[in-house]
C-alpha positions, 0 to 999 in steps of 0.5 A: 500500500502507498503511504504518504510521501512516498514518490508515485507517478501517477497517470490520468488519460486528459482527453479520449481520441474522440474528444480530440480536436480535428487539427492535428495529425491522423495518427496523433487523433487516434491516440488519448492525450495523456498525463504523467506526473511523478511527486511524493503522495500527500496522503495513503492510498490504495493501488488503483486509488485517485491520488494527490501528489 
């Protein structure tokens, strides 16, 4: 169980490919836009749980 400050990353799908706008490349419009970030946890949590870094 991550416990709190311990380094995480965390990763969250910001926009599904359907949600994306039509003024970039076809192979970019096929893929979600994604986030990736890497910080110490503020609280406990579970595996698969919303976090705060």
């Amino acid at each position: 169980m991550p416990r709190k400050d311990d380094w995480g990353l965390v990763h969250r799908v910001v926009l599904r490919p359907e949600e994306r706008t039509a003024n970039i490349p076809e192979e970019t419009k096929k893929v979600p836009f994604e986030m990736w970030v890497k910080g110490r946890l503020k609280s406990d949590a579970d595996l698969g749980q919303e976090v705060t870094i």
